[in-house]
C-alpha positions in Angstrom: 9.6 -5.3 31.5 5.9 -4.9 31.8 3.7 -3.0 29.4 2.8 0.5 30.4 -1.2 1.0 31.0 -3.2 4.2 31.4 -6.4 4.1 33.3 -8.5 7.3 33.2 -11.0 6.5 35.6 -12.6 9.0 38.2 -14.2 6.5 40.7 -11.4 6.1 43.6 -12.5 2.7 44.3 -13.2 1.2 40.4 -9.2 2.6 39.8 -7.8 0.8 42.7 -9.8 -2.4 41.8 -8.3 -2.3 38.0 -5.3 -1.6 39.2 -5.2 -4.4 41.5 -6.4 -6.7 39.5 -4.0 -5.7 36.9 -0.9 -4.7 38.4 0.7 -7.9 38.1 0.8 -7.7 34.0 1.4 -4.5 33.5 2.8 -0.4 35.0 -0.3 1.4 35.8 -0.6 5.0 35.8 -4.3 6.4 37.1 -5.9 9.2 35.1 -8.8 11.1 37.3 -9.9 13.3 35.0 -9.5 14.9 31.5 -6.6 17.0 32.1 -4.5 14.4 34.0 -5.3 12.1 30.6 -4.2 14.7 28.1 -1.1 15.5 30.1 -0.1 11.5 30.1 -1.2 10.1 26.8 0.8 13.5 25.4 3.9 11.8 27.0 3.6 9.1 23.8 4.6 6.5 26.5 1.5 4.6 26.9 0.7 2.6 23.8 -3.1 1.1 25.4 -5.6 3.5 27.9 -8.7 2.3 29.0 -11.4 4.6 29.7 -14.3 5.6 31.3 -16.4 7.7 29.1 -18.0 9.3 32.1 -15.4 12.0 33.4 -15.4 15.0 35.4 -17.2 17.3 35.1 -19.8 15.3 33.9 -19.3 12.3 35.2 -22.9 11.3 34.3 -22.8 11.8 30.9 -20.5 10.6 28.5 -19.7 13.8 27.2 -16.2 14.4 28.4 -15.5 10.5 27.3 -16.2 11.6 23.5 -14.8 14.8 23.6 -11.0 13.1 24.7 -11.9 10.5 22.1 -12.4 13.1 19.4 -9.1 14.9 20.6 -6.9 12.0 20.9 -5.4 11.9 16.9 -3.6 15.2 17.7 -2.9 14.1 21.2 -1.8 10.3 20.8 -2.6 9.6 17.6 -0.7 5.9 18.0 -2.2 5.1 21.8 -5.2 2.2 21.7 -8.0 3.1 23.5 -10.3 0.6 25.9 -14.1 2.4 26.7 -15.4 1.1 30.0 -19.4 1.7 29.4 -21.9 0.0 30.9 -24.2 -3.0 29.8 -26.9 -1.2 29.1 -24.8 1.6 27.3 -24.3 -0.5 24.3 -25.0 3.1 21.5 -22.3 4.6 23.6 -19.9 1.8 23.2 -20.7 1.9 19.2 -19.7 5.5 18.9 -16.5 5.2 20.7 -15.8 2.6 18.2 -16.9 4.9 15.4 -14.7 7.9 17.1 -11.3 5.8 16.9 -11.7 3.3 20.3 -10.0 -0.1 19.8 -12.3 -2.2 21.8 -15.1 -1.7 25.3 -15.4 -3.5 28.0 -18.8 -3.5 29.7 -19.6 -3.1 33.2 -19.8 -4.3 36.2 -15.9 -5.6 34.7 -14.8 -9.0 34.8 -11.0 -9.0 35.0 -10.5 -12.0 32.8 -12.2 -10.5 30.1 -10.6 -7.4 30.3 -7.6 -8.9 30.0 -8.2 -11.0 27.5 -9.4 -7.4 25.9 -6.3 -5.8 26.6 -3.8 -8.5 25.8 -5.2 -8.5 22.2 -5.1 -4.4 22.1 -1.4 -4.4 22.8 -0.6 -7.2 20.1 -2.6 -4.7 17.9 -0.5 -2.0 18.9 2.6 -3.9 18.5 2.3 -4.6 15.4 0.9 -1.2 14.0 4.3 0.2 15.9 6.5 -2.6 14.0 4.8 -1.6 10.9 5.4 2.1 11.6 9.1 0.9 11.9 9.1 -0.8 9.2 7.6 2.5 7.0 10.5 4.3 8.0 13.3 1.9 7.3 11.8 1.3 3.6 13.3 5.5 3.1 16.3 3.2 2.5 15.4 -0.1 1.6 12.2 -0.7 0.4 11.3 2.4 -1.3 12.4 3.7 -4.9 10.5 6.9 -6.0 7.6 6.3 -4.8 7.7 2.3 -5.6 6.9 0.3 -2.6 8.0 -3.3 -1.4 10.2 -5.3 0.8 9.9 -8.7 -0.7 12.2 -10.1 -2.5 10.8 -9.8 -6.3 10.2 -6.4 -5.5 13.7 -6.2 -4.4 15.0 -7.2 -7.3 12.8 -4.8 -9.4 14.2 -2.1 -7.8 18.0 -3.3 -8.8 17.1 -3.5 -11.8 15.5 -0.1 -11.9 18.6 1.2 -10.9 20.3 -0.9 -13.3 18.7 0.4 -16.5 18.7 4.3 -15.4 21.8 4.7 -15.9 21.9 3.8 -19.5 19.9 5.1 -22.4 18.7 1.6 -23.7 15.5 1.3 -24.5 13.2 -0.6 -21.6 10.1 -3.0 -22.3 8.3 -2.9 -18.9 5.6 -5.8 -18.3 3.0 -6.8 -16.2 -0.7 -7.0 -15.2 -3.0 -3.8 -14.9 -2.5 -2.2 -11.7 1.4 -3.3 -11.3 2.9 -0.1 -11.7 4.2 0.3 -15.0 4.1 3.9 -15.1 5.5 4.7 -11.7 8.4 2.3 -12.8 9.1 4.5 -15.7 9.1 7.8 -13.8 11.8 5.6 -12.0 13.7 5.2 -15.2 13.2 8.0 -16.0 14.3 10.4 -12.7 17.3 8.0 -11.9 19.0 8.6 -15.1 20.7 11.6 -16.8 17.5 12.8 -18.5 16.2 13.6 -15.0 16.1 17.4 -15.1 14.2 17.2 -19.1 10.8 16.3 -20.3 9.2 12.9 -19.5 6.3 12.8 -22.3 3.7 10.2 -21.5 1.1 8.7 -24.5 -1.0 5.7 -23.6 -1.3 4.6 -27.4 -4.7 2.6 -26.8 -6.6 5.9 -25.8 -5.8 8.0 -29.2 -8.1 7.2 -31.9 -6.2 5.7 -34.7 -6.6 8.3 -37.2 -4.9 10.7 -34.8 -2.2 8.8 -33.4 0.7 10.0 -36.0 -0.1 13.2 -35.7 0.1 13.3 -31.7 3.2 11.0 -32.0 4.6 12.8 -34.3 3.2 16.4 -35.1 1.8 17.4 -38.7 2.4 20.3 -41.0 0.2 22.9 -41.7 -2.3 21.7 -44.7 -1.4 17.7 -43.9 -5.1 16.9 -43.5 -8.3 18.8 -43.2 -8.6 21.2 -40.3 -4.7 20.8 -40.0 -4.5 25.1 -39.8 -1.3 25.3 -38.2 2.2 23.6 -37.5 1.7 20.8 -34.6 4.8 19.7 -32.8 4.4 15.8 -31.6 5.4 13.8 -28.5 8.6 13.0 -29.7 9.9 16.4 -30.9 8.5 17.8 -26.8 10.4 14.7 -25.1 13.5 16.0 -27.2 16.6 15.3 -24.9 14.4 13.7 -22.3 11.9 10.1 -22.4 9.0 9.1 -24.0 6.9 6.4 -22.2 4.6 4.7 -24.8 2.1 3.0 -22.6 0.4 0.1 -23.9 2.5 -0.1 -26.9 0.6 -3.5 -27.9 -2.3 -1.0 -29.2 -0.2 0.7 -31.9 -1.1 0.2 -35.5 1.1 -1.3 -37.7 1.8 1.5 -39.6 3.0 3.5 -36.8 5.4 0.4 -35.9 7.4 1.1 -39.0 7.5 4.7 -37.7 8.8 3.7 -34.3 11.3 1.4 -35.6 12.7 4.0 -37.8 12.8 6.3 -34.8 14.7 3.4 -32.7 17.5 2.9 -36.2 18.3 6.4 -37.1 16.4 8.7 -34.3 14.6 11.0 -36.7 11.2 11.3 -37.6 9.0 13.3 -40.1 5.9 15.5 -39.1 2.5 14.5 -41.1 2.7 15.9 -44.3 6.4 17.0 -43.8 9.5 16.7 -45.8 12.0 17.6 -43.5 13.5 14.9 -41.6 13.5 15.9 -37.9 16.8 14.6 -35.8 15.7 14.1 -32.0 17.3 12.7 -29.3 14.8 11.0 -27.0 14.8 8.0 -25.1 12.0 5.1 -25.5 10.2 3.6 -22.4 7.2 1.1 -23.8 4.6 -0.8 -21.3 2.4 -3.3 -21.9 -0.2 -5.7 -20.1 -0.2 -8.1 -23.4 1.8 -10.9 -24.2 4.0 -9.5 -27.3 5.2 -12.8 -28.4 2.0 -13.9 -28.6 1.2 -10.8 -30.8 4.7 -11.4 -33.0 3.0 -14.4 -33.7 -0.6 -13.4 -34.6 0.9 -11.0 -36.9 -0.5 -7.8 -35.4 3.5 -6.8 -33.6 6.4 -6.3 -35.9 9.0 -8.8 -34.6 12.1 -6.4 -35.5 10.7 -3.6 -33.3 9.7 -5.8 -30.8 13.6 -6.9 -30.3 14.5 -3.3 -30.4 12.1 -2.2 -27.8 13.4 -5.2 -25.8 16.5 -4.4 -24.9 16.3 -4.2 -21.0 12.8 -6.1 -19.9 11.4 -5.5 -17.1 8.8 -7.3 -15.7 6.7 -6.3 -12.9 5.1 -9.3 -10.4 1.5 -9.3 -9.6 0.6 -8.3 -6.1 -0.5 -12.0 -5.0 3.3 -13.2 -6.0 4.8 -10.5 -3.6 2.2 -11.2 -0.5 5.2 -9.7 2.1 4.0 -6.3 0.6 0.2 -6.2 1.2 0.7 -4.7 5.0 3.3 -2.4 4.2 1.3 -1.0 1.0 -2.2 -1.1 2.7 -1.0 1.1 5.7 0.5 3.2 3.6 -1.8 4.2 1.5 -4.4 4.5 4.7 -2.0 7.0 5.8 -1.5 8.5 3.1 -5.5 9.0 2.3 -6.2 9.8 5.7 -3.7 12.9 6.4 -5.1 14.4 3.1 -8.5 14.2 3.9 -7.6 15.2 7.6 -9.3 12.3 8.9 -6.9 11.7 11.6 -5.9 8.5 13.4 -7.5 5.2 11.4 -6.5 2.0 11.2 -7.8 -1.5 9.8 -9.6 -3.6 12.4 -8.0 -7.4 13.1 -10.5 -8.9 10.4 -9.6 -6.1 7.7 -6.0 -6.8 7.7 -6.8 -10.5 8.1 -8.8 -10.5 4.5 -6.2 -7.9 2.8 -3.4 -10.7 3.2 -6.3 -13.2 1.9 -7.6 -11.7 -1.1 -5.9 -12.3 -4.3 -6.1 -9.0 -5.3 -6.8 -9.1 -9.3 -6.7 -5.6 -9.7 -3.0 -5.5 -7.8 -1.5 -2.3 -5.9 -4.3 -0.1 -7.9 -7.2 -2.0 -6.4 -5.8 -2.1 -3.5 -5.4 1.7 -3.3 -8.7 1.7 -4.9 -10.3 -0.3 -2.0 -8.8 1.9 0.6 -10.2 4.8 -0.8 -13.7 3.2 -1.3 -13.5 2.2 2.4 -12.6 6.2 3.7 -15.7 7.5 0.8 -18.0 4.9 2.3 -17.3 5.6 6.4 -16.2 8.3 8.8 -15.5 5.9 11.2 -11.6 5.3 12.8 -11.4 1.6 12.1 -11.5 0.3 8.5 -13.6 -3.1 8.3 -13.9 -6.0 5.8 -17.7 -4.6 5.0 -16.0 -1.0 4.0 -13.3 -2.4 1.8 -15.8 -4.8 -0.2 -14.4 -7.8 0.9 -16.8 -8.8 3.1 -18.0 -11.9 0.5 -15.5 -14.2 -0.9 -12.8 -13.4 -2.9 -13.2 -13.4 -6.3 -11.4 -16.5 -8.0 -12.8 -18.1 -4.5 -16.3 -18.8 -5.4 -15.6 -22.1 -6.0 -12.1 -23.5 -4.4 -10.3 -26.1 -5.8 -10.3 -29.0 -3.3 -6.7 -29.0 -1.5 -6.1 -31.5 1.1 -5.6 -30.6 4.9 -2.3 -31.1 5.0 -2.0 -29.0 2.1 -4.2 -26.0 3.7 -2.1 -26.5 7.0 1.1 -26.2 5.4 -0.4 -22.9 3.2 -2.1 -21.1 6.2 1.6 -21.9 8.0 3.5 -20.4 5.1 1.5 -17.1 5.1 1.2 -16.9 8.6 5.2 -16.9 8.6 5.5 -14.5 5.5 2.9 -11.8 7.3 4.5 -12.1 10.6 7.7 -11.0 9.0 6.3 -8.3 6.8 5.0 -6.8 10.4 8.3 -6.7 12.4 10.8 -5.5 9.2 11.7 -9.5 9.3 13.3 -9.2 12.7 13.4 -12.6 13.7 12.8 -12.5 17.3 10.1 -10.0 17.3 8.1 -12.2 14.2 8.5 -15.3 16.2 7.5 -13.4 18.9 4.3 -12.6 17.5 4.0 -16.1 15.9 4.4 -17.8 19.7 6.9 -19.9 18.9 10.8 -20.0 19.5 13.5 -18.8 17.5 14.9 -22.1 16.0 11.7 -23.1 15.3 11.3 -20.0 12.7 14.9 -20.6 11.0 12.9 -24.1 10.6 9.7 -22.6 8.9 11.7 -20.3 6.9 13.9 -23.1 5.1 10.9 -25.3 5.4 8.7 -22.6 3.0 11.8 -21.4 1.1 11.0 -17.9 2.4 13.8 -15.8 2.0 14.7 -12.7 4.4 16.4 -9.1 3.5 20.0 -9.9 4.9 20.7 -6.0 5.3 
């Protein structure tokens, strides 16, 4: 079935030469002027529209051209746009760009080239679709309060999200700054039984020392100087719900023995108290550290360390879990762009090239990070490398480690494979599709690179 194209064009004869020329790839619909555009790229059924900026009634001007442009996000916010301009229009082309078009194609128009132009807009389009596809079939599969990810560690993260909820065991959650320790214990916390009670959250390594007991656990009135009333602590608020002790590796050791306590008998005594307070609370802990490591140095008790450990969970950096990159990047450009109101914007071909590329040492927070630099930076409709900071090399890149070709072949192969199914929802005939090559040759690159696909 051929691909449905939209040319708003007002010159009789420039129409009937496109459409000539390009009949024979693709269903053409002619658009003579702005209404007759609005009415057909409302439809939704044309995913790629050139256009000539100069339309009725000022077919001199490019006037009418922006204004469609500017309109388009609430008219066809998904449909790719082409600009004819001509060559010596070239500040005319660069604002179309800036206003949301894909691509322009100067005149007097070389066929070819335009469809060269073209064939590359609707791969674009095709895989921003499969992506959009793939957004709303993670509502069941690759999406868990607000966690998201379709590869296969992720996948098991999520099980074992699930998993844990359901008891009241306490959970050791691990992993790199930016992993999403904190949205995995709002999982815990709102998949288990304590969902409708308080979630307390204290990020020990921000509390000054001298303070920490008392915000953990509340103080009398008189404990200390300036102590003029009764303070109730985390613990006692999180009563019958969770506390989430963030970095956990930062607490003194005096305050271990406190916690440990808490963990064997579930009481606790306010600063300067007496009265031993029973609570019923359960313990989430994070950490980026390595705790063994600090059993070890002496500065982690080992017995609370075991009791804290009861369920691990371990969160994978963002570079181990590459399938996730598109699906987190468009996401959060949607979801930054619809509250700033910015409308239709997407990443241009060498954004989402280097997103897959970088190795992302800041994981899913620099990567949201990034996207929000990028819409701070630009009021343009298409994100580039430039506005994300990743113009330069990578970082850990600066000096490569010397791999041989066969090596880079087989690497570029591998990712090529793993991004091509991240962008059709792994749908094997649509990623090999986009990959150019046949069916059975995919099942061989998949068992080849050990990639493994959602069976669902």
């Amino acid at each position: 079935m051929k691909k449905r194209l939209l040319i708003i064009e007002d010159e009789i004869s420039v129409a009937k030469q496109l459409k000539w020329g390009l009949g024979k790839y693709y269903e053409i619909t002619i658009a003579s002027g702005t209404d007759t555009a609005k009415k057909a790229l409302a439809s939704g059924i044309f995913p790629v529209a050139t256009m000539d900026l100069g339309l009725p009634p000022y077919p001199d001007t490019p006037v009418q051209g922006f204004r469609l442009l500017e309109a388009l996000p609430s008219i066809a916010p998904h449909t790719r746009i082409i600009v004819i301009t001509g060559n010596a229009e070239k500040e005319n082309a660069i604002r179309a760009v800036a206003l949301g078009a894909t691509d322009f194609c100067a005149k007097p128009i070389d066929l070819k080239i335009l469809h060269i132009i073209l064939d590359r807009t609707f791969k674009i389009q095709e895989l921003e679709e499969n992506n959009r596809n793939l957004q709303s079939h993670t509502g069941q599969s690759g999406k868990l309060c607000g966690m998201l990810g379709i590869s296969p560690a992720m996948e098991g993260v999520f099980e074992r999200i699930k998993n844990a909820a359901i008891t009241d065991y306490p959970v050791l959650i691990t992993g790199n700054t930016g992993t999403g320790k904190e949205m995995a214990a709002r999982a815990l916390h709102s998949l288990g039984q304590r969902s409708g009670k308080p979630m307390v959250i204290i990020n020990c390594g921000a509390i000054p020392e001298n303070l920490l007991e008392s915000e953990l656990f509340g103080h009398e009135k008189g404990a200390f100087t300036g102590a003029s009333s009764r303070k109730t602590g985390r613990f006692e608020q999180a009563d019958q719900g969770t506390i989430f002790l963030d970095e956990i590796g930062d607490l003194p050791l005096n305050l271990q023995v406190k916690i440990l306590r808490f963990l064997q008998e579930s009481t606790i005594e306010r600063l300067g108290g007496t009265k031993t307070i029973k609570l019923n609370v359960r313990i989430i802990a994070a950490t980026n550290t390595n705790m063994e490591e600090m059993v070890e140095q002496g500065s982690f008790r080992k017995d609370l360390l075991y009791r804290l450990n009861v369920l691990p969970l371990i969160l994978p950096d963002l570079a181990d879990r590459p399938e996730d990159i598109p699906l987190l990047a468009h996401h959060f450009l949607a979801e930054e762009s619809r509250r700033l109101k910015r409308g239709n914007v997407s990443f241009s071909a060498a954004a989402s090239a280097i997103l897959t590329a970088h190795d992302w040492p800041g994981n899913v927070r620099e990567l949201q990070n990034r996207i929000r630099r990028a819409l701070g930076s630009t009021c343009n409709r298409i994100i580039t490398p430039a506005d994300l900071g990743l113009e330069k090399i990578s970082p850990g890149q600066e000096n490569p480690k010397l791999v041989t070709l066969k090596t880079a072949r087989e690497d570029a192969e591998r990712h090529s494979v793993i991004q091509a199914m991240s962008c059709t929802g792994n749908n094997i005939s649509q990623a090999a599709k986009l990959l150019e090559i046949s069916r059975p040759t995919l099942h061989g690159l998949l068992k080849k690179h050990r990639i493994t696909i959602d069976k669902q």
